[in-house]
C-alpha positions in Angstrom: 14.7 10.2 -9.8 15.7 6.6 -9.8 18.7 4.5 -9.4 19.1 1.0 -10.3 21.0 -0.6 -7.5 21.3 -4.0 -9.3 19.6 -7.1 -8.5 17.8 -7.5 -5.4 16.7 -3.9 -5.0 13.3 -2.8 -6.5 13.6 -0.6 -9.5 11.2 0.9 -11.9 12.5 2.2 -15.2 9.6 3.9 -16.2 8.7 6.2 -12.7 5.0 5.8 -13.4 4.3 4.9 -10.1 6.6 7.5 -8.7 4.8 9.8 -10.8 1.3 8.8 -10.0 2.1 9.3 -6.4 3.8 13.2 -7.2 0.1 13.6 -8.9 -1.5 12.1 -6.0 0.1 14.4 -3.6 -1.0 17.6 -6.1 2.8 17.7 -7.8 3.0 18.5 -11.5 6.3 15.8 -12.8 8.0 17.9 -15.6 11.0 15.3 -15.7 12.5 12.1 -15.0 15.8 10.9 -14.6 17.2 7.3 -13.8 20.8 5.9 -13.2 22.5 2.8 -12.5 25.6 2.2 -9.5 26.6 -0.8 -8.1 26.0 1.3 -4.3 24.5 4.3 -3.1 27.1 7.6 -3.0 27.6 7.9 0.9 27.0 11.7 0.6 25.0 12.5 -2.6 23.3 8.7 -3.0 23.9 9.5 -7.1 27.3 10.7 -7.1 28.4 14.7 -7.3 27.8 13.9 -11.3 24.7 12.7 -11.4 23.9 15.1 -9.3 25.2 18.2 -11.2 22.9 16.9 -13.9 20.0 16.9 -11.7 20.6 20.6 -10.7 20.5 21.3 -15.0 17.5 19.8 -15.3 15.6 21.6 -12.3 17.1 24.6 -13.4 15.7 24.1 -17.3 12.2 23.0 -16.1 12.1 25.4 -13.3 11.4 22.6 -10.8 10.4 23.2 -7.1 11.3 19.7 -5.8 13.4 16.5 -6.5 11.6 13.4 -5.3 13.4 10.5 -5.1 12.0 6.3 -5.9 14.5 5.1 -2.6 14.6 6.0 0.6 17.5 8.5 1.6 19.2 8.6 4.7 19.2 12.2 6.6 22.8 13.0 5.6 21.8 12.1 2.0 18.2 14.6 2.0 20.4 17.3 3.8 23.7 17.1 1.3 21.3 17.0 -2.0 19.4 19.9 -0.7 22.0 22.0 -0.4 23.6 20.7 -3.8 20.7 21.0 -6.0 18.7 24.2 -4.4 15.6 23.0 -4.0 13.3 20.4 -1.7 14.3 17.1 -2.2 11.8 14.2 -0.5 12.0 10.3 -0.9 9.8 8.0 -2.0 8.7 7.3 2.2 7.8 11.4 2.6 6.3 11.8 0.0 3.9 8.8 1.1 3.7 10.4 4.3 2.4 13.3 2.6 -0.4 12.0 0.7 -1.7 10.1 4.3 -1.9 13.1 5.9 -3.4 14.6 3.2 -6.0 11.8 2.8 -6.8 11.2 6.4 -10.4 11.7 7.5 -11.2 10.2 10.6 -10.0 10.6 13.9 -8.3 7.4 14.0 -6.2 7.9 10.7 -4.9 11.1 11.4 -3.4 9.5 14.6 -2.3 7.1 12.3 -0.6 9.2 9.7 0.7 12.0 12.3 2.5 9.0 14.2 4.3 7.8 10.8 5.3 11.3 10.3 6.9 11.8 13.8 8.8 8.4 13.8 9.9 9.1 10.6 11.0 12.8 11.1 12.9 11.7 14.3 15.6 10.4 12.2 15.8 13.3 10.1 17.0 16.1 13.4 21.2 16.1 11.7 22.7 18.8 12.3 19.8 20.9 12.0 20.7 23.2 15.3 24.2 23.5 15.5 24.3 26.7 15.8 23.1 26.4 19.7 25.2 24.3 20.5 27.5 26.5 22.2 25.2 27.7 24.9 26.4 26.8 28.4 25.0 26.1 31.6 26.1 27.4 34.9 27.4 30.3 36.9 30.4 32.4 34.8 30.3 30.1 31.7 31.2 27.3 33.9 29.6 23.7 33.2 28.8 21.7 30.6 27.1 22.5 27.2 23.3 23.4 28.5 20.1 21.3 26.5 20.7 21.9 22.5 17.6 22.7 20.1 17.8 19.3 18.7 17.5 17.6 22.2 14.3 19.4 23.0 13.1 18.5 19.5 14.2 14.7 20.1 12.1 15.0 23.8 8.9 16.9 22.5 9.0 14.6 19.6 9.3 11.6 21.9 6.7 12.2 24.0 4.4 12.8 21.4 5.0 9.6 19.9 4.5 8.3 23.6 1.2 10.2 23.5 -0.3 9.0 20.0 0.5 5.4 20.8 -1.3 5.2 24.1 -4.4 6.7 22.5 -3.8 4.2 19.3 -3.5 1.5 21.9 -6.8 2.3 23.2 -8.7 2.5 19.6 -7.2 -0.4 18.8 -8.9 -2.3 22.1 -12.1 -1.0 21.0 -11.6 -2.5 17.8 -11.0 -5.6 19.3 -13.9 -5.5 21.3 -16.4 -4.8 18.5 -14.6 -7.5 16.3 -15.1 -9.5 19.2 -19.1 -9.0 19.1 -19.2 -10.1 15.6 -17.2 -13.2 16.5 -20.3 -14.1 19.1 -23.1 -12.6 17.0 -21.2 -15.1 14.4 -20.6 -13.1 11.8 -17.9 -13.7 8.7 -15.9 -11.4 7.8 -15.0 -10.5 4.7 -11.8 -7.7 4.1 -10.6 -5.9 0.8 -6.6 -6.0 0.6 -4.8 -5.1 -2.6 -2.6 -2.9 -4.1 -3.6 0.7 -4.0 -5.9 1.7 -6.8 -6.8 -1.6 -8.0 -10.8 -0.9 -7.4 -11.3 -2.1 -3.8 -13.0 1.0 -3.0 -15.2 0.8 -6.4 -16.1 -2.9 -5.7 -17.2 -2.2 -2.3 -19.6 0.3 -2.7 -20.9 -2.1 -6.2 -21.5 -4.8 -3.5 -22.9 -3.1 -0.7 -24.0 0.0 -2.3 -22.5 2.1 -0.1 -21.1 5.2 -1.1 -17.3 5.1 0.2 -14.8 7.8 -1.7 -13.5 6.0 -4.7 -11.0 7.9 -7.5 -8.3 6.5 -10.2 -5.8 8.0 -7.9 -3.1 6.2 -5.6 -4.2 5.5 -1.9 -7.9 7.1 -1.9 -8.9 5.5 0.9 -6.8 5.7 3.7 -10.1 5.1 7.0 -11.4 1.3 7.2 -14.8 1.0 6.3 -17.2 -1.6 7.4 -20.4 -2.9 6.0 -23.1 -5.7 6.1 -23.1 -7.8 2.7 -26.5 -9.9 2.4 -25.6 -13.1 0.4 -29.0 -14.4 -1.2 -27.3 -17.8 -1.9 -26.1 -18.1 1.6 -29.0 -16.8 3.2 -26.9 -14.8 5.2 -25.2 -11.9 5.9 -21.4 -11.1 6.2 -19.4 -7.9 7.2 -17.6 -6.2 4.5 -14.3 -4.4 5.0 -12.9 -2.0 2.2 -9.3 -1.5 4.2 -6.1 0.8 2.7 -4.1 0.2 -0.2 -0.6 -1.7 0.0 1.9 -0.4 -2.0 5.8 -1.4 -3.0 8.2 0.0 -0.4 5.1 0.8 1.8 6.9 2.8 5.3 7.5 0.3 7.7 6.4 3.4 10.3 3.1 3.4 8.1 2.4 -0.4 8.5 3.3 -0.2 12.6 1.3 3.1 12.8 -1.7 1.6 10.5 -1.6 -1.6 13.2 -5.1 -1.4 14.4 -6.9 -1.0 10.7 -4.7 -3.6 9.5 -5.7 -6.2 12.3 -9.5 -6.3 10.4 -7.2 -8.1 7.6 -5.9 -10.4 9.6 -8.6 -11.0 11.6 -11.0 -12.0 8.9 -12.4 -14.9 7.9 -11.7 -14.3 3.8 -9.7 -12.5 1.9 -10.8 -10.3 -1.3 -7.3 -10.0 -3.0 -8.2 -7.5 -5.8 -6.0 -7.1 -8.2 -5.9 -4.6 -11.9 -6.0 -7.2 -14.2 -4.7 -4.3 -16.9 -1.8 -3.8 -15.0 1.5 -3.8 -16.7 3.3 -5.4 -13.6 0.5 -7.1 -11.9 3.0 -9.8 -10.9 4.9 -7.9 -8.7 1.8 -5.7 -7.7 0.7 -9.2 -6.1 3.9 -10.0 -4.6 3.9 -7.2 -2.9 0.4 -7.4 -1.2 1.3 -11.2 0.0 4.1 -9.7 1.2 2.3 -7.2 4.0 -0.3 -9.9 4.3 2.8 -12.2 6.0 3.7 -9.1 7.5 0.5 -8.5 9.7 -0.2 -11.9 10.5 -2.9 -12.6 7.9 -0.9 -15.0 4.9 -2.3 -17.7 5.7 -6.0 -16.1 5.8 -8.3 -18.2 2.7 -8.3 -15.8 -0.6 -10.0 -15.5 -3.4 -8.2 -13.7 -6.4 -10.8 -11.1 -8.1 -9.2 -9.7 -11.1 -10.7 -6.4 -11.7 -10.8 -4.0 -14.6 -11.9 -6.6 -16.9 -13.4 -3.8 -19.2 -9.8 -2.7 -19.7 -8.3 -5.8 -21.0 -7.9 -6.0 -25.1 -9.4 -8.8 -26.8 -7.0 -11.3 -26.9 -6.7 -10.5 -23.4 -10.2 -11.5 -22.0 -10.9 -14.7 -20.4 -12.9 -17.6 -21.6 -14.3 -18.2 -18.4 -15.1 -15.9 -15.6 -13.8 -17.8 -12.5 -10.8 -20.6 -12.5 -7.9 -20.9 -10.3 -4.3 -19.7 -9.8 -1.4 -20.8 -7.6 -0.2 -17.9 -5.8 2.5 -19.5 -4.1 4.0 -22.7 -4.3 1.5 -25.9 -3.9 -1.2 -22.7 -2.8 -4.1 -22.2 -5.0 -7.0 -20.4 -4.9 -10.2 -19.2 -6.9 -9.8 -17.0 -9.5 -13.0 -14.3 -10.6 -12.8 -11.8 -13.4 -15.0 -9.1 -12.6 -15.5 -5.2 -13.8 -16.6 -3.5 -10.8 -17.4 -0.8 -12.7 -19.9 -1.9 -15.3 -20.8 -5.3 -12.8 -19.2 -8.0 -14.6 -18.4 -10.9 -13.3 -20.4 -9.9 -9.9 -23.1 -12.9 -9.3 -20.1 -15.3 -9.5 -18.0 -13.3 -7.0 -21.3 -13.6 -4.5 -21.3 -17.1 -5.4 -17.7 -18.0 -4.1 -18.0 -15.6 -1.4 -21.6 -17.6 -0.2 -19.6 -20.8 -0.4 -16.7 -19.8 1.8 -19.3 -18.5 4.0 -21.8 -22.0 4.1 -18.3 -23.4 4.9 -18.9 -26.0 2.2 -15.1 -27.3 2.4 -13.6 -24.3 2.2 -12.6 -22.4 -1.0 -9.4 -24.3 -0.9 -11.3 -27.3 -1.7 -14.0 -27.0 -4.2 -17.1 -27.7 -4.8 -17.6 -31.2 -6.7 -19.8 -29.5 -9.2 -17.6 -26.9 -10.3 -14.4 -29.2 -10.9 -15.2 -29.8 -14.6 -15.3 -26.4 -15.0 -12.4 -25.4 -13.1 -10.5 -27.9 -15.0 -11.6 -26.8 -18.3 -10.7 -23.2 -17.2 -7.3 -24.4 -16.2 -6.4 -25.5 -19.8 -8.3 -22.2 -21.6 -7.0 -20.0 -19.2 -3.7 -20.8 -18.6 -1.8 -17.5 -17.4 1.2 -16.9 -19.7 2.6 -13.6 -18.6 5.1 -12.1 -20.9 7.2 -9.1 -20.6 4.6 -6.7 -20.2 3.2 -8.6 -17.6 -0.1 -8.6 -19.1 -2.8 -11.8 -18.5 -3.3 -13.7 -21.8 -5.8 -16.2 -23.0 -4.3 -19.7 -23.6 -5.4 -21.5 -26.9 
């Protein structure tokens, strides 16, 4: 389900991504449904209405749950429960679930278990009310003794209390080995870009390390770290393949996920991947600078590597494999079209990633011997990105 609350609040006619993520977390989708309102219904968030017609349409398909593309508040989950008959979750839960779902290491299911608490201790309405009436005291006399709720809200607390002082403590031994790099002198090099855009894939093409990679939303959830030899450097650098950003990613989720997001904004370059077939790679983008100025780590050097080349229709391709892009205003930075799959494009990705690391000016500033190039690849490759959102080749 979807609503389109007008401009300024993201909306996505289509519910693939809503559906990709229902897959992710092992759902079947059997239908989708999208309206429009000017503001959310204080009790149903769609309206009695449109809710009735969501109740029709579970009951035809024989659905189990009602997931929802906004956030709902408690009152909103609880009322539409009750309405409809079944589960209902928002688009945050049902991120939650796939986390906890894809959490391996020790360190990300403290992560993900953290998210979930924070985020279930707004949803205890109303759920206990029915103990409320208990009383302390001899004969019935006092006030109301401790309700169900109240010990939920206190376990729940000092849980929370109990996975952030043991967060605290893996994140200061992150930040002591990140430290031991720093004097060993080592750059490093993190993966950030939107989930399922091929950051796992790449990595293990570069490294060839063997890190989980699917065509699935948020595969990789645990940071993974590597040393990347650079034979035109003469060098090595580490290599961090690091979790997938997403649009409307849980604020609880970006807090919770502090300590593996720091090795973005501690490093030394940025890998932006990004799917070059995307339909709405624009906003897909957007939304990664967006958590980058988040953490700290905007103004971190980038290099734009366009995966999923082999995707990309003929008319599509590029003339030239690297070029640049401004990715925000007077900003611009390298540009590589790469396949990570069948290892396009990878000897010029090394190439820019040897020259950031021979500090040779900086990617920002290029090398003398490439600007005739670059140039040329300015006026071949100019990005015209129509409705679709799709990169074209410029004439």
């Amino acid at each position: 389900m979807g609503v389109d609350l007008g401009p300024g609040s993201p909306f996505d006619p289509t519910l693939d991504e809503l559906a990709l993520l229902a897959e992710s977390a092992g759902d079947t989708p059997v239908a989708r449904i999208t309206a429009k309102r000017r503001a959310p219904d204080a009790a149903l968030f769609v309206g009695e209405g449109k809710a009735d017609e969501i109740k029709a349409l579970v009951t035809e398909h024989g659905g189990h749950c009602v997931i929802f593309d906004q956030a709902l508040s408690p009152a909103q989950q609880r009322n539409l429960e009750r309405h409809i008959g079944v589960e209902v979750l928002d688009r945050t839960m049902l991120i939650l679930e796939i986390f906890g779902a894809r959490a391996q290491s020790h360190e990300g299911k403290l992560q993900v278990e953290l998210a979930r608490l924070q985020y279930l201790s707004t949803r205890l309405v109303r759920r206990w009310s029915h103990l409320e009436r208990q009383r302390g005291g001899v004969g019935h006399r006092g006030g109301p003794g401790e309700t169900q709720i109240e010990l939920d809200r206190r376990m729940i607390g000092e849980r929370i209390k109990s996975l952030k002082a043991r967060l605290e403590r893996v994140k200061r031994q992150r930040g002591t080995q990140r430290r031991s790099r720093e004097r060993s002198g080592t750059f490093r090099v993190s993966l950030v870009g939107y989930t399922n855009a091929g950051k796992s894939t790449l990595f293990n093409a570069l490294v060839k390390a063997r890190a989980y990679a699917a065509d699935q939303l948020f595969a990789t959830l645990d940071t993974t770290t590597r040393q990347l030899y650079l034979e035109e450097a003469g060098r090595s650098v580490s290599l961090s393949d690091t979790v997938g950003f997403i649009r409307d990613l849980p604020h609880t989720l970006v807090e919770a996920f502090e300590a593996t997001l720091q090795e973005a904004a501690e490093a030394d370059l940025l890998l932006h991947v990004v799917d070059a077939a995307s339909p709405v790679l624009q906003q897909q983008m957007a939304e990664v600078q967006k958590v980058l100025h988040e953490i700290g780590a905007g103004d971190i050097p980038q290099l734009l590597v366009y995966n999923k080349l082999d995707r990309l229709g003929g008319h599509q391709q590029p003339r030239e494999l690297t070029d640049e892009l401004e990715i925000e205003p007077g900003r611009r930075v390298p540009r590589v079209f790469i396949s990570a799959r069948d290892g396009i494009g990878l000897p010029q990705l090394r190439q820019l990633i040897a020259r950031a690391a021979q500090g040779a000016g900086g990617l920002n500033s290029p090398d003398p011997s490439q600007d005739r190039v670059l140039s040329d690849a300015d006026e071949m490759i100019t990005p015209v990105w129509p409705a679709t959102g799709t990169f074209q080749s410029k004439t």
